[in-house]
Residue, then its C-alpha position, 0 to 999 in steps of 0.5 A: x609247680x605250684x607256690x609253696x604259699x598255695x599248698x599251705x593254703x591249700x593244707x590248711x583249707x582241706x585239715x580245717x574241712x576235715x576237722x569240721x567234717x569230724x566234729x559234725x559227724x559226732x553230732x549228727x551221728x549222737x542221736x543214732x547211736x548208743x552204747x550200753x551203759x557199760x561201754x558209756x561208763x568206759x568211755x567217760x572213765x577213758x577221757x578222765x584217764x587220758x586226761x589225767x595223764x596228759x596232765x602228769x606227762x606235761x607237768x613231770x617231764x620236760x624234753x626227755x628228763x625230770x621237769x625238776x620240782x617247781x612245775x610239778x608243784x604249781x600243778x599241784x597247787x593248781x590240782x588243789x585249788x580246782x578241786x576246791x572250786x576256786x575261780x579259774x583265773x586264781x587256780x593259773x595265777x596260783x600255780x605260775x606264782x607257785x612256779x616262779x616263787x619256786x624257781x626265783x629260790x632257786x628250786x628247779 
């Protein structure tokens, strides 16, 4: 049997070949195929979507429960500020202050 070190190895090499194998099949297959404009649409509202609830599903929940009410309002200060083009780094540093400032008074 072989060393558990080796097969972790040797897991990560074949999942990163894979990966990589994934992501150059999307560009070398882009220029051979096309979707109608409809299905293009689709697919561009699909990702908004998937990512629009990640977002939610993240910020709302934590373990099985309610997050409680700070995170979801740092999310929203951050959703506020992107959406006002505010620099990245103020957008993250807005919403963990938002966050900690809400949690220190207490608000979970």
């Amino acid at each position: 049997m072989k060393e558990p070190t080796t097969l972790v190895v040797a897991g990560l090499a074949i999942l990163a070949a894979g990966t990589y194998a994934a992501r150059l099949s999307g560009q070398l297959l882009r220029a051979r195929i096309t979707f109608p404009p409809r299905a293009a649409k689709l697919l561009e509202a699909a990702a908004v979507i998937m990512l629009a609830a990640l977002v939610a599903t993240t910020a709302l929940t934590e373990g099985h429960g309610f997050s409680g009410l700070a995170r979801p309002a740092g999310v929203l200060v951050a959703g506020v500020l992107a959406w006002r083009k505010a620099p990245f780094l103020v957008v993250v540093l807005a919403a963990a202050a938002v966050t900690a400032l809400l949690r220190l008074l207490g608000v979970s």
